[in-house]
BAGUVO-417562 format. One line per field, with one value per residue: residue in one letter; x, z negated, y of N, C-alpha, C in turn. Coordinates in nm, 4 decimals, always signed. Atoms other than C-alpha are relative to their C-alpha. Example, Ala and Ser with C-alpha at 12.3 -4.5 7.8 and 13.67 -1.06 7.14 Angstrom:
residues 2
firo = A / S
npx = +0.0890 / -0.0820
npz = +0.0000 / +0.0060
npy = -0.1190 / -0.1190
capx = +1.2300 / +1.3670
capz = -0.7800 / -0.7140
capy = -0.4500 / -0.1060
cpx = +0.0900 / -0.0770
cpz = +0.0000 / -0.0730
cpy = +0.1200 / +0.1090
This chain:
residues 179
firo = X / X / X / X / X / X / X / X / X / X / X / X / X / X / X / X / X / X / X / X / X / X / X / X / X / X / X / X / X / X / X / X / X / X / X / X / X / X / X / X / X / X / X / X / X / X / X / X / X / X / X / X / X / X / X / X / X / X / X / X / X / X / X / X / X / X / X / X / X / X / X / X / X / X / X / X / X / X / X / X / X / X / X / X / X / X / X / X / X / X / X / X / X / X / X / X / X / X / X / X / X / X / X / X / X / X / X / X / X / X / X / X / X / X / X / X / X / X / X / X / X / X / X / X / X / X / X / X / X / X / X / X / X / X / X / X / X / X / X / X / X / X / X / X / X / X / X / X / X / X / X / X / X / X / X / X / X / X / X / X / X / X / X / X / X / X / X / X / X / X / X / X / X / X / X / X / X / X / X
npx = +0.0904 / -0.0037 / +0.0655 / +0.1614 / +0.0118 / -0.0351 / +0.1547 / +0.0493 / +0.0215 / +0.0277 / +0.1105 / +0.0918 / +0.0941 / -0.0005 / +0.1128 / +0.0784 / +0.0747 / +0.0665 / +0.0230 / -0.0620 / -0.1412 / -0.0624 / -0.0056 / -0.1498 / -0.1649 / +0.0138 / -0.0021 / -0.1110 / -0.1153 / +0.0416 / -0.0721 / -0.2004 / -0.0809 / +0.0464 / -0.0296 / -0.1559 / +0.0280 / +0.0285 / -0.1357 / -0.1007 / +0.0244 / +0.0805 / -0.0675 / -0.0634 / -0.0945 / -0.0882 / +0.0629 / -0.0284 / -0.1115 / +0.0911 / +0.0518 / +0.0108 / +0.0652 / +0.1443 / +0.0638 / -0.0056 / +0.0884 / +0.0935 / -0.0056 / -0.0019 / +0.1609 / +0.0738 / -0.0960 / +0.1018 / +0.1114 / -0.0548 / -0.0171 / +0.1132 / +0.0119 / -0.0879 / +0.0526 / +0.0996 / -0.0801 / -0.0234 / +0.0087 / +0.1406 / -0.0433 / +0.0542 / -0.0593 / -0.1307 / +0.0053 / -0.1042 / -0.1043 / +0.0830 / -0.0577 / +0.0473 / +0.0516 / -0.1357 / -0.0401 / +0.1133 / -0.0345 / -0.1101 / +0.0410 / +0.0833 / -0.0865 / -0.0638 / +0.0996 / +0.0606 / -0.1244 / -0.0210 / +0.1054 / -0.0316 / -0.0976 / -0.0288 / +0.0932 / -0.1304 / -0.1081 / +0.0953 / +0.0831 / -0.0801 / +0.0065 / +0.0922 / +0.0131 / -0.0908 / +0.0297 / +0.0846 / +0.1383 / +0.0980 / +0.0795 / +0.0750 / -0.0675 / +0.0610 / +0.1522 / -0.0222 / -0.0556 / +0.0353 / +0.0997 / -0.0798 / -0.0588 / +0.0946 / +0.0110 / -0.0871 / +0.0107 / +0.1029 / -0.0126 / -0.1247 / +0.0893 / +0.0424 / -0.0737 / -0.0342 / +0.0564 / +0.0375 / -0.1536 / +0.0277 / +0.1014 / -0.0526 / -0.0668 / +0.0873 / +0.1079 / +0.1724 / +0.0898 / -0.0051 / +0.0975 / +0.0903 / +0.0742 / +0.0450 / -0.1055 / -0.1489 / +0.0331 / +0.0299 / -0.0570 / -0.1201 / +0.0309 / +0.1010 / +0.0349 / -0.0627 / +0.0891 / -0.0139 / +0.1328 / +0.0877 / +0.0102 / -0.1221 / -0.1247 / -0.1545 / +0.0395 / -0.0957 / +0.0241 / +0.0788 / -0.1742
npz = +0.0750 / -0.0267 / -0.0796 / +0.0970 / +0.0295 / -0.1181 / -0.1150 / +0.0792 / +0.0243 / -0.1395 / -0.0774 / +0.0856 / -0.0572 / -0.0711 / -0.0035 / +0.1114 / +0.1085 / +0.1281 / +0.0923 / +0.1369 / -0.0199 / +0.0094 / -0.1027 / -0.0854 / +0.0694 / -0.0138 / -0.1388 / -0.0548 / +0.0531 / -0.0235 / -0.1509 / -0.0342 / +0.0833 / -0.0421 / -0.0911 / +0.0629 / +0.1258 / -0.0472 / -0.0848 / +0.1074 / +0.0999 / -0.0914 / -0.1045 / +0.0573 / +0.0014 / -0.1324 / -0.1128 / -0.0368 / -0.0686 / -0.1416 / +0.0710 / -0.0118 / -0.1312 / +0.0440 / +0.0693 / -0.1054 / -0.0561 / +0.0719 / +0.0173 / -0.1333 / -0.0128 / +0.0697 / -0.0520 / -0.0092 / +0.1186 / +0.0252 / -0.1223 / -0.0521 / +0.0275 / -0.0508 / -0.1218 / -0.0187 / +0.1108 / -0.0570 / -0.0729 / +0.0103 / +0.0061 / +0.0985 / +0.1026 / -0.0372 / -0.0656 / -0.0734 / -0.0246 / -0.0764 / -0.1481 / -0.1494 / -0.0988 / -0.0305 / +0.0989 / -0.0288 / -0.1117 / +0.0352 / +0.1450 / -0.0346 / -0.0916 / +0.0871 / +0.0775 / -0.0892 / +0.0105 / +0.1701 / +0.0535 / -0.1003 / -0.0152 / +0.1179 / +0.0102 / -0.0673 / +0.0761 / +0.0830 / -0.0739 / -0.0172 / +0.1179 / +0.0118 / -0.0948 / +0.0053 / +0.0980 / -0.0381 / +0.1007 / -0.0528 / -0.1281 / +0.1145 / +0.0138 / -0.0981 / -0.0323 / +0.1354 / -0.0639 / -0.0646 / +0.0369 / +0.0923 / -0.1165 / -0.0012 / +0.1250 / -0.0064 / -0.1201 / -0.0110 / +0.1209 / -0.0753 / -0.0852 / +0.0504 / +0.0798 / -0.0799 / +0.0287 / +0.0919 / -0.0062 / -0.1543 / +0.0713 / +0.0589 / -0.0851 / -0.1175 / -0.1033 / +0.0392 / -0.0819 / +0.0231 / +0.1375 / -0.1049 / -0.0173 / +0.1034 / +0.0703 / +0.0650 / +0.1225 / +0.0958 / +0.1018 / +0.0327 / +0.0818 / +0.0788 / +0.1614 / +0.0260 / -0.0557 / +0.0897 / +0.0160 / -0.1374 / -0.0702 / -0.0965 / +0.0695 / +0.1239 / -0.0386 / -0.0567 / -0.1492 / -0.0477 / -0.0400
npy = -0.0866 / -0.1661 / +0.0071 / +0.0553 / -0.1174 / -0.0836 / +0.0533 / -0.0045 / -0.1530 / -0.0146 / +0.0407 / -0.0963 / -0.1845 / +0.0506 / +0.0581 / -0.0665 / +0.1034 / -0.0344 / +0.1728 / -0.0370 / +0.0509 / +0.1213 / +0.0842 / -0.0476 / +0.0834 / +0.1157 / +0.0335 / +0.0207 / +0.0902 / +0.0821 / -0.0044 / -0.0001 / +0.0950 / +0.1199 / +0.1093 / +0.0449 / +0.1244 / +0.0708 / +0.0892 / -0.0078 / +0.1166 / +0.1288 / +0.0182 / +0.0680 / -0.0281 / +0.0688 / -0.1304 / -0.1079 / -0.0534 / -0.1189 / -0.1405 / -0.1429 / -0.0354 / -0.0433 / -0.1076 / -0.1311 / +0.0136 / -0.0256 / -0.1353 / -0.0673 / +0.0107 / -0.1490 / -0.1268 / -0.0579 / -0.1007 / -0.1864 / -0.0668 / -0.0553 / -0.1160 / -0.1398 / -0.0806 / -0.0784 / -0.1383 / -0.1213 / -0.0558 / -0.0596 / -0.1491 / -0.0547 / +0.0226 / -0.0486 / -0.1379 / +0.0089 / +0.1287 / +0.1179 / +0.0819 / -0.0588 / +0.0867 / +0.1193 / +0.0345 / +0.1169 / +0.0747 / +0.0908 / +0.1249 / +0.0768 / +0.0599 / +0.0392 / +0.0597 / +0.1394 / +0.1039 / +0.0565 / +0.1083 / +0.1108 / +0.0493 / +0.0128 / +0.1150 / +0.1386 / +0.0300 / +0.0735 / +0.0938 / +0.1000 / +0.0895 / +0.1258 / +0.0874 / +0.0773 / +0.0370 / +0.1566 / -0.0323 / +0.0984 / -0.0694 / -0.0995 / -0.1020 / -0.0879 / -0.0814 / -0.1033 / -0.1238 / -0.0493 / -0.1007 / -0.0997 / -0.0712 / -0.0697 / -0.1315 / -0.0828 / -0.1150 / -0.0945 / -0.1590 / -0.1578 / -0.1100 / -0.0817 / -0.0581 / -0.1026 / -0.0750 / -0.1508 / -0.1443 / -0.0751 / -0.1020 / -0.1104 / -0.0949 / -0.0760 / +0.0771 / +0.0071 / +0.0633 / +0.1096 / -0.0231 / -0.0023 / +0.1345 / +0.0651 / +0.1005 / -0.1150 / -0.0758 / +0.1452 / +0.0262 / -0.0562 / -0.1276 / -0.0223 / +0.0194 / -0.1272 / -0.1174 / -0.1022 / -0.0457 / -0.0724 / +0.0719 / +0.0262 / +0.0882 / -0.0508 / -0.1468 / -0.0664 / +0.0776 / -0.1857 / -0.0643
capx = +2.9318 / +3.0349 / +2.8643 / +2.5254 / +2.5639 / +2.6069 / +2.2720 / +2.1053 / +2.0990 / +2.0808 / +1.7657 / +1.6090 / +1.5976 / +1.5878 / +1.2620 / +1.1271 / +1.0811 / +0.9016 / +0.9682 / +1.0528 / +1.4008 / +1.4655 / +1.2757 / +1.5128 / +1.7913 / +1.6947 / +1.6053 / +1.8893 / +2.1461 / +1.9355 / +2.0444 / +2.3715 / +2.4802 / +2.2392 / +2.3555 / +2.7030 / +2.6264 / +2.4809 / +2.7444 / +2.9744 / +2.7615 / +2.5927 / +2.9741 / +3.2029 / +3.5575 / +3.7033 / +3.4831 / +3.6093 / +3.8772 / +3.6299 / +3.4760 / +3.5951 / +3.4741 / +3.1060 / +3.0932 / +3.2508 / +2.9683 / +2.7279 / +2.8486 / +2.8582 / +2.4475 / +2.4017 / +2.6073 / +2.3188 / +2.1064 / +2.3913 / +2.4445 / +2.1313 / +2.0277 / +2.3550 / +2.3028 / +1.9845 / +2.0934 / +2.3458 / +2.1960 / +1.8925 / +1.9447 / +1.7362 / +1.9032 / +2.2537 / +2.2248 / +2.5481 / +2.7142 / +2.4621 / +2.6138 / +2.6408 / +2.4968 / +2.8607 / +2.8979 / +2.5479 / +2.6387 / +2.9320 / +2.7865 / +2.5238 / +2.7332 / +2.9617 / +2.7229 / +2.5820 / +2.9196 / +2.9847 / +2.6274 / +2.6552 / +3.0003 / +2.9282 / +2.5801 / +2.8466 / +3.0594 / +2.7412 / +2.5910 / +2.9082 / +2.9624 / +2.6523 / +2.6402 / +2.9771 / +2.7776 / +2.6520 / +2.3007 / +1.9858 / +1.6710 / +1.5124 / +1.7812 / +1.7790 / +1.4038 / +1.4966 / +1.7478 / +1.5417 / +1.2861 / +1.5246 / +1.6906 / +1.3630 / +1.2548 / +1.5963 / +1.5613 / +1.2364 / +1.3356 / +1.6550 / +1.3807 / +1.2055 / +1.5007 / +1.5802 / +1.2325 / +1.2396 / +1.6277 / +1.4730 / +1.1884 / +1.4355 / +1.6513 / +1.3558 / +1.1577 / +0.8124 / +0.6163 / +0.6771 / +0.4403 / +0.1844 / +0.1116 / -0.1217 / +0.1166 / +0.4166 / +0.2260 / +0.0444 / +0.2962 / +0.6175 / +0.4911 / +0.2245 / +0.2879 / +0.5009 / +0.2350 / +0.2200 / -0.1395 / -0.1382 / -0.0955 / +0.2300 / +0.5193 / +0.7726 / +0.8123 / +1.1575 / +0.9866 / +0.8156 / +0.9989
capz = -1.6452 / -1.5113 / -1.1678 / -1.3816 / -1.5184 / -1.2123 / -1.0507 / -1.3286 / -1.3704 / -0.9709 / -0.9362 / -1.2513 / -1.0904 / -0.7372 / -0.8113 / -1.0601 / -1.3103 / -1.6297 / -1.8222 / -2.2141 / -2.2396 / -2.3793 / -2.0742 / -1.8507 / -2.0266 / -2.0276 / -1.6595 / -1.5460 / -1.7438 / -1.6499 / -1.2995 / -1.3272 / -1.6147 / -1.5329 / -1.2672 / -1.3745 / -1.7006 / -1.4949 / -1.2460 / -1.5714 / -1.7632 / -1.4720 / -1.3184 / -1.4026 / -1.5319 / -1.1596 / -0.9749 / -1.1476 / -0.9155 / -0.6534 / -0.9360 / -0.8425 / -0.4981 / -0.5774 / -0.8666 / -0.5609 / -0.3707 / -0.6681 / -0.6885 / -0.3254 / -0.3462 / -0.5784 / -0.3863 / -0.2277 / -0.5121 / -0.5907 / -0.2252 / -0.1186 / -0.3222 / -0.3209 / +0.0149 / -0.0219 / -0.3423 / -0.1860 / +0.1180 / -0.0456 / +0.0057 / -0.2874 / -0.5296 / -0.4100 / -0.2838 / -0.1507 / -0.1799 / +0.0350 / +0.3117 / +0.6497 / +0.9611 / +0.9910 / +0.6464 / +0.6587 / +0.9974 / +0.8369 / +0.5186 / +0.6719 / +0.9560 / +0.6739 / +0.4640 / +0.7236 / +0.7658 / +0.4082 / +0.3672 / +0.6916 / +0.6038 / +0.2479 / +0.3717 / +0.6310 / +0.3457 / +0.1095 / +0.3789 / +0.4374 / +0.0963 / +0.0567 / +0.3620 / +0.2308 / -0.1279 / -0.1150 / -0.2204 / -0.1497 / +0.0291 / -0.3169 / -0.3535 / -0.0071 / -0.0043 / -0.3623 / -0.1437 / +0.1106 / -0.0879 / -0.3219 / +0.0695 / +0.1106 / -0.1866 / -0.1594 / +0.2218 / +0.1732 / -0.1881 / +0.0495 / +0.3046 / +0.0542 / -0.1350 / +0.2428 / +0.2975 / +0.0072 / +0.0955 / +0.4961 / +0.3049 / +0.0759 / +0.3584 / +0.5528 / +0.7186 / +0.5661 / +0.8133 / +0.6936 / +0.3818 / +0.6814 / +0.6451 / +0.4386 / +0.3191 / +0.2440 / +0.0248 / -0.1562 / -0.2313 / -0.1975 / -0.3356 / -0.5126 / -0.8893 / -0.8212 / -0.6832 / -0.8865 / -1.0160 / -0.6544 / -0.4805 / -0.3348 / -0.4079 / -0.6614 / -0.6147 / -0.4708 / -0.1363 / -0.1053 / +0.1276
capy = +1.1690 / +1.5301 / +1.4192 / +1.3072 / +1.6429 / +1.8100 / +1.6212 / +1.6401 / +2.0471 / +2.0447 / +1.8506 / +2.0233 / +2.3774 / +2.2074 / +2.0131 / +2.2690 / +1.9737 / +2.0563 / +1.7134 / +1.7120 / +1.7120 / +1.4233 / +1.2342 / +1.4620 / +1.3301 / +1.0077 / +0.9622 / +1.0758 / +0.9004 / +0.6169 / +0.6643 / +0.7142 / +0.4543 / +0.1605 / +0.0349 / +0.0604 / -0.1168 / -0.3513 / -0.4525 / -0.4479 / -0.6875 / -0.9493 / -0.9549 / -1.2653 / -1.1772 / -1.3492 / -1.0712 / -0.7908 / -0.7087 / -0.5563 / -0.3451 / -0.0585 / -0.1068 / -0.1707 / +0.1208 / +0.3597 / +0.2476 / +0.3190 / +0.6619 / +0.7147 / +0.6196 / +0.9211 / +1.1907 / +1.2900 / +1.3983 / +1.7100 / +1.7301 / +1.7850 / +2.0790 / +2.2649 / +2.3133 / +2.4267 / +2.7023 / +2.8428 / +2.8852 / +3.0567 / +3.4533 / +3.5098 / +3.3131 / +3.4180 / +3.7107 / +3.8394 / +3.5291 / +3.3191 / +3.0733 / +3.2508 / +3.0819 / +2.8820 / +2.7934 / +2.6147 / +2.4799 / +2.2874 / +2.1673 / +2.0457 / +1.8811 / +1.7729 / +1.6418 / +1.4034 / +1.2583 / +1.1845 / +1.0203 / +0.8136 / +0.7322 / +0.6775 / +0.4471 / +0.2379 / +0.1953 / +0.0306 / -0.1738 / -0.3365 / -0.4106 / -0.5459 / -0.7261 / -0.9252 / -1.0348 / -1.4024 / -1.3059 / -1.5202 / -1.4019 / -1.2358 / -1.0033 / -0.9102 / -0.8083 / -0.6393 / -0.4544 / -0.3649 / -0.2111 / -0.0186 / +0.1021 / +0.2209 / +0.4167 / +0.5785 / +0.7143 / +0.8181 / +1.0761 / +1.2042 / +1.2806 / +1.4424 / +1.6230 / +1.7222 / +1.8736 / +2.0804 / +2.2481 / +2.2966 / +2.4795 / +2.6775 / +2.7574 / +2.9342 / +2.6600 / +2.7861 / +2.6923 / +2.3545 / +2.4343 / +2.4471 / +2.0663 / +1.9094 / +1.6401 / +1.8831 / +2.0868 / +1.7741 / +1.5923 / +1.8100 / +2.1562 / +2.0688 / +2.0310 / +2.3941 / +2.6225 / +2.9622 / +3.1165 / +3.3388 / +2.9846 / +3.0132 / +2.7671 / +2.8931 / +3.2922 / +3.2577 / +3.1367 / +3.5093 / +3.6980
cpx = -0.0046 / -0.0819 / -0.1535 / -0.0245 / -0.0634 / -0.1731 / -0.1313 / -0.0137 / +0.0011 / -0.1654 / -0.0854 / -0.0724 / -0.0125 / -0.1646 / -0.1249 / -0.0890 / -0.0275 / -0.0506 / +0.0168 / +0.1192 / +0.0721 / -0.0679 / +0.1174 / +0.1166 / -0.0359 / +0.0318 / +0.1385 / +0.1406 / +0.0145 / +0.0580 / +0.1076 / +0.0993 / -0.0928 / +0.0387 / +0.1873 / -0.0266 / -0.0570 / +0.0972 / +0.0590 / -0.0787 / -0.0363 / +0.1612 / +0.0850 / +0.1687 / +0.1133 / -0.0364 / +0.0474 / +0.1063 / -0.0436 / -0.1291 / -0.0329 / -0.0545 / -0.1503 / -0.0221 / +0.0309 / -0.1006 / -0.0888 / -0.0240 / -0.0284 / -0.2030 / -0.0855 / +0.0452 / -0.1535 / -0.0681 / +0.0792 / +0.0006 / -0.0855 / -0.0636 / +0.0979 / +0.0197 / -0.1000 / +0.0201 / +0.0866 / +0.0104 / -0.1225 / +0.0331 / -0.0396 / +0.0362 / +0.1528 / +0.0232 / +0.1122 / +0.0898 / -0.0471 / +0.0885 / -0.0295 / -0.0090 / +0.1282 / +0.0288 / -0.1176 / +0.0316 / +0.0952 / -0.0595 / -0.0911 / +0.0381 / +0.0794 / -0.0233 / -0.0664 / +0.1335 / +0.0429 / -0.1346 / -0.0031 / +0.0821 / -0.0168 / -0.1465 / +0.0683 / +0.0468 / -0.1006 / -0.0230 / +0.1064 / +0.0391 / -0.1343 / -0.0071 / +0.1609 / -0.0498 / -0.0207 / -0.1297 / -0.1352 / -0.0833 / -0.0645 / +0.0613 / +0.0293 / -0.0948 / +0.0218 / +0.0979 / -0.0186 / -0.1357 / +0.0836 / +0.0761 / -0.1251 / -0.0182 / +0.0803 / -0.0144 / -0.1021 / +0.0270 / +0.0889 / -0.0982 / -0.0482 / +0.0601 / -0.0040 / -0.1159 / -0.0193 / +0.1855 / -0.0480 / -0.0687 / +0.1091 / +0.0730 / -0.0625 / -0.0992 / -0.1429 / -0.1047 / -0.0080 / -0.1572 / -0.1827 / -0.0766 / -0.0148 / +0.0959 / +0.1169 / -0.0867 / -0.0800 / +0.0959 / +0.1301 / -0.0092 / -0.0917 / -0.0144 / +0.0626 / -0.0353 / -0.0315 / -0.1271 / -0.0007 / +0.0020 / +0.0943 / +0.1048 / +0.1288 / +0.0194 / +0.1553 / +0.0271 / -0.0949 / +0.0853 / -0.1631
cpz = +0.0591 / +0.1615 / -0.0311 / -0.0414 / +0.1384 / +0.1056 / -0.0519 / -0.0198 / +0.1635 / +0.0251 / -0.1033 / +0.0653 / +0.1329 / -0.0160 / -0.0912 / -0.1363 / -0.1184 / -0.1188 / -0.1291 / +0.0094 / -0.0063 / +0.1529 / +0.0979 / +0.0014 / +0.0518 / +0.1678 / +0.0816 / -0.0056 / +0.0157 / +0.1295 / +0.0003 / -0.0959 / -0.0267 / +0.0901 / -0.0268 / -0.1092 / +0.0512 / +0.0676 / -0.0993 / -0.0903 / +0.0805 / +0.0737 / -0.1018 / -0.0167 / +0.1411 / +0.0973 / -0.0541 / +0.0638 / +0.0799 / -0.0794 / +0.0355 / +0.1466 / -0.0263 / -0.1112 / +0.1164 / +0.0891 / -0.0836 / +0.0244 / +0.1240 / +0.0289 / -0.0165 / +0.0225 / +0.0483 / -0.0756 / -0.0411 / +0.1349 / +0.0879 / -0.0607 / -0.0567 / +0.0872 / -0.0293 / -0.0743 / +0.0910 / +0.1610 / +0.0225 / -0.0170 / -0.1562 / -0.1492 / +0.0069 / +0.0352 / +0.0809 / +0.0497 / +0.0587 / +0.0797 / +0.1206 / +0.0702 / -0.0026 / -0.1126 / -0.0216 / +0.0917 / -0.0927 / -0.1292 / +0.0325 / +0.0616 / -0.0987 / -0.0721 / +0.0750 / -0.0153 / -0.0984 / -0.0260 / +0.0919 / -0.0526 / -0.1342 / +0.0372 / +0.1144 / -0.1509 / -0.0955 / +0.0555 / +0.0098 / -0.1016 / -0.0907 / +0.0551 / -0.0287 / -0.1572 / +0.0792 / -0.0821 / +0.0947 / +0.0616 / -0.1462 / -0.0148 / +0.1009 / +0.0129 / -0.1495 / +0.0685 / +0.0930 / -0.0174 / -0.0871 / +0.1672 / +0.0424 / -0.0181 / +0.0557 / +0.1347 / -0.0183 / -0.1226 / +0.0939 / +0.0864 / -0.0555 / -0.0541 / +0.1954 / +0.0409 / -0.0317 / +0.0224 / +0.1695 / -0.0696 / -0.0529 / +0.0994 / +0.1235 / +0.0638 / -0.0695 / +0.0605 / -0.0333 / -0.1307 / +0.0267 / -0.0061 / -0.1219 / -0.1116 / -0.0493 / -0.1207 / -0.1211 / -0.0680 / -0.0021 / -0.0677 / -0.0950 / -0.1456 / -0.0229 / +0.0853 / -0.1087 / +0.0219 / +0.1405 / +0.0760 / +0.1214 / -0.0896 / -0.0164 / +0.0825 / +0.0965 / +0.1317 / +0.0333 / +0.0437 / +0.0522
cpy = +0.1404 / -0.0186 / -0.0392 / +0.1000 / +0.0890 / -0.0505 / +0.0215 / +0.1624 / +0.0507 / +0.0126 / +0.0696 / +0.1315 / -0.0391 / -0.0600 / +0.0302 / -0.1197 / +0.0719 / -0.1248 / +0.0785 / -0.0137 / -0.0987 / -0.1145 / +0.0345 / -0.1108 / -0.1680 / -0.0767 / +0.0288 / -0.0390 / -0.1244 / -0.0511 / -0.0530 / -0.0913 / -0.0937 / -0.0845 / -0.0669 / -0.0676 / -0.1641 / -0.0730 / -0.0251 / -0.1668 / -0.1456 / -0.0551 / -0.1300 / +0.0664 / -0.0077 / +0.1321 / +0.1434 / +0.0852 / +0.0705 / +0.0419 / +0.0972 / +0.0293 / +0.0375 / +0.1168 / +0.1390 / +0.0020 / +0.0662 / +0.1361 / +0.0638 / -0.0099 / +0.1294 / +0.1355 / +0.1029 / +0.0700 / +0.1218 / +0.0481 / +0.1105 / +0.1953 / +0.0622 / +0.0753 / +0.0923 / +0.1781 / +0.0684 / +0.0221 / +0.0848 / +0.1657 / +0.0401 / -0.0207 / +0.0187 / +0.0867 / +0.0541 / -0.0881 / -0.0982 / -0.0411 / +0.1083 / -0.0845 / -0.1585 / -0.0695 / -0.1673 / -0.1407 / -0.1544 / -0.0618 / -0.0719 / -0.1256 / -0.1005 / -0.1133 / -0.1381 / -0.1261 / -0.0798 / -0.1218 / -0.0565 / -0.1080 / -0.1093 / -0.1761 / -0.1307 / -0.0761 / -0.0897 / -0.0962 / -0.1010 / -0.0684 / -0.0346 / -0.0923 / -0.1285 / -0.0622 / -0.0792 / +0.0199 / -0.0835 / +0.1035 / +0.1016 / +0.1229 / +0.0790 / +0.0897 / +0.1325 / +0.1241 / +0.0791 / +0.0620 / +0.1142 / +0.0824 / +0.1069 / +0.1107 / +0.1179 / +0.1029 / +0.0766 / +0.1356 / +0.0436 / +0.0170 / +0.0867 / +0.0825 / +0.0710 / +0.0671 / +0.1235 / +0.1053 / +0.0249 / +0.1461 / +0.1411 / +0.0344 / +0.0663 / -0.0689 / +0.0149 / -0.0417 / -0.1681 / -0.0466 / +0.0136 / -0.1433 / -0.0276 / -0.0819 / +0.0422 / +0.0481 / -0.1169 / -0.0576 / +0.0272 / +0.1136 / -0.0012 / +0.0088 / +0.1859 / +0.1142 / +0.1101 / +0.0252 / +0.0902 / -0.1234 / -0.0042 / -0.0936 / +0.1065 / +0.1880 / +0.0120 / -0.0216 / +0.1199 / +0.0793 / +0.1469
């Protein structure tokens, strides 16, 4: 729960969402205690010994979503101000950060790749592999953006469908991208 928290008040100011709260809530509890309820209920009593493997996997799925825009925060001058990342700090979380989600998408693939799962659940897993790369492209996007890459905001398709619901009445995205 305190990492559902933690992603959950990330991706809020991170993706300037403007849901009702209760969808908020919802969606992202959805996330983070569906799939676990799931493994928990579809698993036979014999399988749960490698539990805790597959829910460390689960968790390791959703690292990303705080990862991603903590980087970005505090390496935004404007919202940190003195306390921003310096060049080296970036360097390494970034660097860091790769390693962990590499290590963490080794560590999935292999325990998927050791399920006995037919061809349906394959293709089910290779559209859900999908989805997923393509939002961390997009979560990484929007922390290039906040950490200076404006020029990015230059292409049609960025500003469509990465800036577009959070363009301000002068027609710039979010004010803390005005330098």
């Amino acid at each position: 729960m305190t990492g559902t928290y933690a992603g959950q008040f990330a991706m809020e100011g991170f993706l300037n969402l403007h849901w009702v709260r209760w969808k908020r809530v919802l969606l992202t509890r959805s996330i983070a205690i569906v799939p676990t309820f799931c493994l928990a209920f579809f698993s036979t009593i014999q399988n749960l010994t490698s539990f805790n493997d597959i829910l460390n996997v689960v968790m390791s799925v959703q690292l990303p979503f705080a990862l991603i825009p903590t980087i970005a925060f505090t390496s935004n001058v404007e919202i940190m101000g003195e306390f921003v990342n310096g060049i080296g700090n970036i360097l390494m979380a970034i660097l860091t950060s790769l390693g962990i989600v590499g290590l963490n998408t080794y560590f999935v693939l292999a325990t998927i790749a050791g399920l006995d799962m037919t061809w349906y659940y394959w293709l089910l897993f290779a559209v859900v592999a999908v989805v997923y790369t393509l939002f961390c492209i997009y979560l990484t996007v929007h922390m290039v953006i906040f950490m200076g890459a404006k020029r990015l905001m230059n292409y049609p398709i960025i500003n469509k469908y990465v800036w577009g619901p959070s363009i301000d009445a002068q027609g710039m995205p979010w004010t803390l991208l005005r330098s």
